[in-house]
Backbone as CSV, one residue per row, in Angstrom:
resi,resn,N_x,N_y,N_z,CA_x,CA_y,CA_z,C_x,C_y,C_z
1,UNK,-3.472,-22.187,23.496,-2.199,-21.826,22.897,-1.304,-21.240,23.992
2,UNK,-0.128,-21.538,23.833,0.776,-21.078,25.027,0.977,-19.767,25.043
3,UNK,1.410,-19.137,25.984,2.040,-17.724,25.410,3.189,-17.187,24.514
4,UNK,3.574,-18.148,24.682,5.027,-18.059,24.015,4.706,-17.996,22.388
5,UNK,3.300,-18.754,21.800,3.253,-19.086,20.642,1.934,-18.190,19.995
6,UNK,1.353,-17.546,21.246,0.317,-16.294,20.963,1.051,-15.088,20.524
7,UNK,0.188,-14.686,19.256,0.664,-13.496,18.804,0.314,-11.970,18.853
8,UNK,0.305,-10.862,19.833,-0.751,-9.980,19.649,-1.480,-9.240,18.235
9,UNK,-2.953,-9.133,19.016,-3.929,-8.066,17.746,-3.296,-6.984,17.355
10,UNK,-3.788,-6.130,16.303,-4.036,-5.078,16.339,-3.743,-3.882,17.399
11,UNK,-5.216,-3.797,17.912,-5.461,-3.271,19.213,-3.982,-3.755,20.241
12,UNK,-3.368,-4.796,20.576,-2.762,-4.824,21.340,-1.307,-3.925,20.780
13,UNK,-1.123,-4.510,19.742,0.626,-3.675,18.909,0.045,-2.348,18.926
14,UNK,-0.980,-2.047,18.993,-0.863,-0.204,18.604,-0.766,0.070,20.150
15,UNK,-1.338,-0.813,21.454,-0.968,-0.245,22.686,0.390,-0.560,22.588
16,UNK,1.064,-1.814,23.004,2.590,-1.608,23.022,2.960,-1.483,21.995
17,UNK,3.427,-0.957,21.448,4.392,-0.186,20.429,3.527,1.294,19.922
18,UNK,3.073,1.841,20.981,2.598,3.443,20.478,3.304,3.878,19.652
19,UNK,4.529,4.477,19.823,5.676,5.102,18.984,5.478,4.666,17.635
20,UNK,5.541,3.061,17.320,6.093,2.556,16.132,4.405,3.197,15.124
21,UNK,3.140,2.416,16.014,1.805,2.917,14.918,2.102,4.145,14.996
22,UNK,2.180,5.262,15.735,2.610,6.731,15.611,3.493,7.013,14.660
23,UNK,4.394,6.551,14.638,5.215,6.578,13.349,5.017,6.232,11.936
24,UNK,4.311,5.062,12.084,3.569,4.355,10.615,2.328,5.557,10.110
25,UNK,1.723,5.902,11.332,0.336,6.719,10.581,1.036,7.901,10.387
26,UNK,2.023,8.875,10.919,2.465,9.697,10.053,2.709,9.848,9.213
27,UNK,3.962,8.361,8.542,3.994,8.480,7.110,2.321,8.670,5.985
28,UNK,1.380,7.945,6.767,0.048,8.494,6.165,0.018,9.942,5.826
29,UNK,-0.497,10.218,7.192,-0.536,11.672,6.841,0.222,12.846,5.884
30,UNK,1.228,12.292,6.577,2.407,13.014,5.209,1.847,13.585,4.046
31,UNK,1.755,11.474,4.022,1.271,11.404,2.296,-0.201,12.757,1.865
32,UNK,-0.781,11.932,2.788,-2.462,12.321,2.776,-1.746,13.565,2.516
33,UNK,-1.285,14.532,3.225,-1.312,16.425,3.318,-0.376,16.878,1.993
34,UNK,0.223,16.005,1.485,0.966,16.314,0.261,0.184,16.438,-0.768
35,UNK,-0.779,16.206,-0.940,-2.173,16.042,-2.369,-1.921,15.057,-3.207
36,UNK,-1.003,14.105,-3.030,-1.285,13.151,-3.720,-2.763,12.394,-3.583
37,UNK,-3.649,12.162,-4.520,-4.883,11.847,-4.747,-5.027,10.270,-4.089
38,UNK,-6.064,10.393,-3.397,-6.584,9.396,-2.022,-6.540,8.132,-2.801
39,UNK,-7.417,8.336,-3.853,-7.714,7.103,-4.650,-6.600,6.369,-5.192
40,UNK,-5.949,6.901,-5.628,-4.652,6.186,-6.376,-3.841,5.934,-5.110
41,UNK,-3.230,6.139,-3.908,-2.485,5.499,-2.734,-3.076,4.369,-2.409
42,UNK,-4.917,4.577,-2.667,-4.907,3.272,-2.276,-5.173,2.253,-3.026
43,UNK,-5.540,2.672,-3.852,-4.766,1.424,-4.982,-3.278,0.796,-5.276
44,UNK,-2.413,1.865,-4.752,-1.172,1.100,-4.301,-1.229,0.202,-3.431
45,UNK,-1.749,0.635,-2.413,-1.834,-0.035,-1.080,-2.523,-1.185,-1.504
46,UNK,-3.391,-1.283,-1.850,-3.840,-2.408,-1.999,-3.418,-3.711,-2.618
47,UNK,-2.905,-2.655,-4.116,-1.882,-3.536,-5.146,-0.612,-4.298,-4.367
48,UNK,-0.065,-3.923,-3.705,1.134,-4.338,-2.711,0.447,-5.198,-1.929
49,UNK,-0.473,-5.165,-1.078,-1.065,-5.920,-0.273,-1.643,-6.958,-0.514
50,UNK,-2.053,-7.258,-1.948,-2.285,-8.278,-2.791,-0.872,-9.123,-2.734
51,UNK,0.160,-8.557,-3.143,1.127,-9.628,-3.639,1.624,-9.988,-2.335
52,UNK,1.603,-9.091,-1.364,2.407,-9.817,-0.231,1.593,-10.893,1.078
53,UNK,0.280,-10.722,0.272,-0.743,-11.095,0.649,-1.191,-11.372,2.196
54,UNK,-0.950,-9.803,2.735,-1.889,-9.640,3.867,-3.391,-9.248,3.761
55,UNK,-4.307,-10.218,4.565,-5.609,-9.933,4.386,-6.021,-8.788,4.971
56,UNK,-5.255,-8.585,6.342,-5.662,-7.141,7.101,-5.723,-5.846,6.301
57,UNK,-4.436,-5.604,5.755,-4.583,-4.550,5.528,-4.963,-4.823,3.511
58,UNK,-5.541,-5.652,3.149,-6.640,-5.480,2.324,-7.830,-5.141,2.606
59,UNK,-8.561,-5.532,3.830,-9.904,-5.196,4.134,-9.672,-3.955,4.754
60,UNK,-8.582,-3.209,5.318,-8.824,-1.912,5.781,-8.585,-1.015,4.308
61,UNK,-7.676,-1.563,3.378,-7.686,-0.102,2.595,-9.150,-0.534,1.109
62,UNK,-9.518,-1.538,1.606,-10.355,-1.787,0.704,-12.036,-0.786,0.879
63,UNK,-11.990,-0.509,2.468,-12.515,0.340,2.597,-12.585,1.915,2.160
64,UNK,-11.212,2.035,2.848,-10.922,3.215,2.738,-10.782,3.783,1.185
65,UNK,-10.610,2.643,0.420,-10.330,3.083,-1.560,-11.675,3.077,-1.659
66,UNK,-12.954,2.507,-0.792,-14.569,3.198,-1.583,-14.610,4.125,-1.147
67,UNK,-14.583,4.617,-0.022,-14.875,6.216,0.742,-13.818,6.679,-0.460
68,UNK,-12.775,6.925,-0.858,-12.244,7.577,-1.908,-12.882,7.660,-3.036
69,UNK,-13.752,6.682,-3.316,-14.898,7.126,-4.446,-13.738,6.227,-5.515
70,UNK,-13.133,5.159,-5.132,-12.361,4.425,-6.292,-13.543,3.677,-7.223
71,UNK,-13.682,3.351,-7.861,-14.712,2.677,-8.798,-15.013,1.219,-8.306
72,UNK,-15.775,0.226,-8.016,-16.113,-0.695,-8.003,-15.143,-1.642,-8.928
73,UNK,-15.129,-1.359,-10.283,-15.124,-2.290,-11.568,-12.862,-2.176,-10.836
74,UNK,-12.691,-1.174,-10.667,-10.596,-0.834,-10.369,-10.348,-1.864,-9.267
75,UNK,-11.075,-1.541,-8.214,-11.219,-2.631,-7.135,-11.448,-3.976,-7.946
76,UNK,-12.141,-4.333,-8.078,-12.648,-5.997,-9.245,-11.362,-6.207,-9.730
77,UNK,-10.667,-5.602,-10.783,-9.849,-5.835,-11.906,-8.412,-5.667,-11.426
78,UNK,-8.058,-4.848,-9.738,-6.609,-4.404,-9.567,-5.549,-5.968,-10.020
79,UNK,-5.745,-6.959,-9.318,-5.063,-7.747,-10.005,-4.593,-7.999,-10.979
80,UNK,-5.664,-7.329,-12.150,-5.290,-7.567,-13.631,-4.974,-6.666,-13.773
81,UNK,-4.463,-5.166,-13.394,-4.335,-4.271,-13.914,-3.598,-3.917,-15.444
82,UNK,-2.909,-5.008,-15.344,-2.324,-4.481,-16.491,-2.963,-5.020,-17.980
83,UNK,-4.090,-5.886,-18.331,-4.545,-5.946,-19.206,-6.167,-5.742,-19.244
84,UNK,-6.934,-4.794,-17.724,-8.017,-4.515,-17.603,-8.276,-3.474,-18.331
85,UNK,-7.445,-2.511,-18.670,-7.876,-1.473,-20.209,-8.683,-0.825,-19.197
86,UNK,-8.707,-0.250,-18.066,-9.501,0.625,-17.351,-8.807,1.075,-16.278
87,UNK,-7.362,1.440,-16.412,-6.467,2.055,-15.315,-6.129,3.363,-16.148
88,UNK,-6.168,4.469,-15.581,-4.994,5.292,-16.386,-3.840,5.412,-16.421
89,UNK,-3.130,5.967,-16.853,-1.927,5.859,-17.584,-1.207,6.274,-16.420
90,UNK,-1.359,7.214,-15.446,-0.638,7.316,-14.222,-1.443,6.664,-12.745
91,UNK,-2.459,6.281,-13.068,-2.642,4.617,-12.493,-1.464,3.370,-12.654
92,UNK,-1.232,3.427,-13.934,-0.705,1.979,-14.449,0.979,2.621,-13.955
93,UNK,1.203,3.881,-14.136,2.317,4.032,-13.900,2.803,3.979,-12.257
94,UNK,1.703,4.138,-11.647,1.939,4.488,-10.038,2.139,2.535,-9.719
95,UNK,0.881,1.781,-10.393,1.103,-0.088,-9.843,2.181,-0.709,-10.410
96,UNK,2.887,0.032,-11.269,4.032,-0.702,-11.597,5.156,-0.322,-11.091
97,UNK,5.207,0.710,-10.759,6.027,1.365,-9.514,5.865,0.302,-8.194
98,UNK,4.618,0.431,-7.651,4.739,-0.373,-6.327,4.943,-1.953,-6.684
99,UNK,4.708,-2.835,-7.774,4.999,-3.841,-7.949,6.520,-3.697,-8.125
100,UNK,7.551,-2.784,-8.345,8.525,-3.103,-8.532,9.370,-2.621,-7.174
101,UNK,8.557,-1.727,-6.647,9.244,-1.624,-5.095,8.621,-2.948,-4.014
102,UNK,7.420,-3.600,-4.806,7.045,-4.765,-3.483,8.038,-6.110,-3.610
103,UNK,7.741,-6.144,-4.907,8.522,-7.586,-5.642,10.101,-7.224,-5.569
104,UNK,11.076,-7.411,-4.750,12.488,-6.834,-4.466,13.081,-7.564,-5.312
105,UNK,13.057,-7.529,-6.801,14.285,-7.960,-7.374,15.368,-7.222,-7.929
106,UNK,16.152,-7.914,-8.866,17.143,-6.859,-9.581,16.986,-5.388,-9.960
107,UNK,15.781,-5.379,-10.595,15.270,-4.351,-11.136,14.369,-3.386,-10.395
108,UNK,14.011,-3.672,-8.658,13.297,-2.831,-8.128,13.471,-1.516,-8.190
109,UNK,14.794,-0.817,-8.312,14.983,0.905,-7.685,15.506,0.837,-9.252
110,UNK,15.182,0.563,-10.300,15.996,0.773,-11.706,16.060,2.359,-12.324
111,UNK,16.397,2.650,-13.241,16.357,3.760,-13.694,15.049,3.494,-14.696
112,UNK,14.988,2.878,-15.016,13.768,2.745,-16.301,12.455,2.948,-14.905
113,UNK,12.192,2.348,-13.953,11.342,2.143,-13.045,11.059,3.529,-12.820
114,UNK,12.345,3.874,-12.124,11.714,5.707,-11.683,11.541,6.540,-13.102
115,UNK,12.272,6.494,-14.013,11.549,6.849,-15.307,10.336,7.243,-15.998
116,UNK,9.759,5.779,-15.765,8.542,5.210,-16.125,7.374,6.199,-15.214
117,UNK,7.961,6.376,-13.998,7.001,6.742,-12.893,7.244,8.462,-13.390
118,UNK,8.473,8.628,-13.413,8.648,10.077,-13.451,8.159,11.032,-14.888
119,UNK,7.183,9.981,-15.874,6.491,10.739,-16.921,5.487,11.211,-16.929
120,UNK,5.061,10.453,-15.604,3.520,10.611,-15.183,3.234,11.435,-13.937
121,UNK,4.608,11.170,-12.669,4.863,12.028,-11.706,5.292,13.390,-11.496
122,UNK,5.407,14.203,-10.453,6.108,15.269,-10.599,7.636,14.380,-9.438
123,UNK,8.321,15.227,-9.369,9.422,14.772,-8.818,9.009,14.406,-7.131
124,UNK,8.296,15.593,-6.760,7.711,15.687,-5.235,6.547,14.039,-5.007
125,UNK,5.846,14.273,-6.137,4.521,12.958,-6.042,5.259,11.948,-5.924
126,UNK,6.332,11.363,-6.769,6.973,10.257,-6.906,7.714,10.096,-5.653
127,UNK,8.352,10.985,-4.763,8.686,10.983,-3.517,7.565,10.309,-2.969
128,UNK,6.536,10.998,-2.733,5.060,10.892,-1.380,5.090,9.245,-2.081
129,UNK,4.743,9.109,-3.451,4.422,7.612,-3.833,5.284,6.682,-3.360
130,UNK,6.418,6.763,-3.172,7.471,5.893,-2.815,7.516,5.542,-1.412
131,UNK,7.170,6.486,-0.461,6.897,7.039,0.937,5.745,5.465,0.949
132,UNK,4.524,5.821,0.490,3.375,4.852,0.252,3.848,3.837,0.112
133,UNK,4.297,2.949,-0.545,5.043,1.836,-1.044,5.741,1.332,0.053
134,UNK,6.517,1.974,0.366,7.559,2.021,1.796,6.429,1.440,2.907
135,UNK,5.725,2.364,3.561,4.890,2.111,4.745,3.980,1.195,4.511
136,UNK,2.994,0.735,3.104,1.946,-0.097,3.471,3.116,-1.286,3.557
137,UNK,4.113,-1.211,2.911,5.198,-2.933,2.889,5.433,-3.143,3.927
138,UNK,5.709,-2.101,5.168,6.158,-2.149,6.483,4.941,-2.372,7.099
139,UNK,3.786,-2.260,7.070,2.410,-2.416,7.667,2.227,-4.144,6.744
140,UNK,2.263,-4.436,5.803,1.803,-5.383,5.393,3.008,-6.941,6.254
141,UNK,3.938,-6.151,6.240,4.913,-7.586,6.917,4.593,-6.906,8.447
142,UNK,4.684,-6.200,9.315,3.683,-6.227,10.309,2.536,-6.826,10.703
143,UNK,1.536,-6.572,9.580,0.108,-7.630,10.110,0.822,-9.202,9.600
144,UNK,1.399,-9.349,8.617,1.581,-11.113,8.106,2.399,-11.296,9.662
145,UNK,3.297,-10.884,9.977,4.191,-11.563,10.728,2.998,-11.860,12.339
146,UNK,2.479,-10.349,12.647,1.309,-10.812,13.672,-0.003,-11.590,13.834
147,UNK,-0.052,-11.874,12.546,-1.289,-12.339,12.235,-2.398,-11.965,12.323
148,UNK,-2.452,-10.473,12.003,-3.748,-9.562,12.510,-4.998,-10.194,11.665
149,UNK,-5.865,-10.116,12.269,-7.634,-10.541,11.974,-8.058,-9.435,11.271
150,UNK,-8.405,-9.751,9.851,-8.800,-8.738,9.736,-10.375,-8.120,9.772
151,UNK,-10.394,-6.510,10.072,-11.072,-5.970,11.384,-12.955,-6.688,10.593
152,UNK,-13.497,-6.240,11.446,-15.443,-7.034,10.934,-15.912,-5.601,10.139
């Protein structure tokens, strides 16, 4: 493959572009130090990463949602979430949030949307959640556009 048409890894974008992964994993942390609960971000993350369908960063947060102690059967069913009858109610409210911030249509930033989120949120969570939404979308068109492998 030429160079021109090679795309860098992983490993290579986090060496050149330090700043930018430095910047992306903060918004993590953020999140992480705000207490929004591990398990449910990454079930966002994941939920988003499904539709925009990067494999990378499915197999990294697919990890990281078992070390969170997410359930086996949530993982299985996230796709279906909405007629698996085994999300809670600020589960279902947090994936329909990120489906409507991943899927950019008319109705993404609606008032019914933050609504919906804000019965189940506090004003601060729904911030950090939105934050989430924001960065895995910016990480997920990052790995699609580089074509990251995702990791063994």
């Amino acid at each position: 493959m030429s160079e021109t048409l090679s795309r860098p890894t992983y490993k290579t974008f986090t060496e050149r572009a330090p700043d930018v992964y430095a910047g992306l994993s903060a918004l993590t942390k953020a999140v992480d130090a705000s207490g929004l609960e591990k398990g449910l971000t990454e079930l966002v993350k994941l939920r988003a990463s499904q539709i925009n369908g990067c494999v990378f960063c499915l197999k990294v947060h697919l990890g990281v949602a078992r070390k969170a102690g997410v359930p086996q059967d949530k993982l299985d069913l996230l796709a279906t979430w909405h007629d698996a009858g085994i999300f809670s109610e600020r589960e279902q409210a947090a994936l329909a949030y990120a489906e409507a911030l991943t899927v950019l249509d008319g109705e993404a930033a609606s008032d019914e949307a933050w609504g919906a989120l804000r019965e189940e949120f506090t004003q601060d969570e729904a911030v950090y959640l939105t934050v989430t939404i924001a960065s895995i979308n910016a990480w997920n068109r990052i790995g699609i556009a580089l074509r990251f492998a995702p990791p063994a």
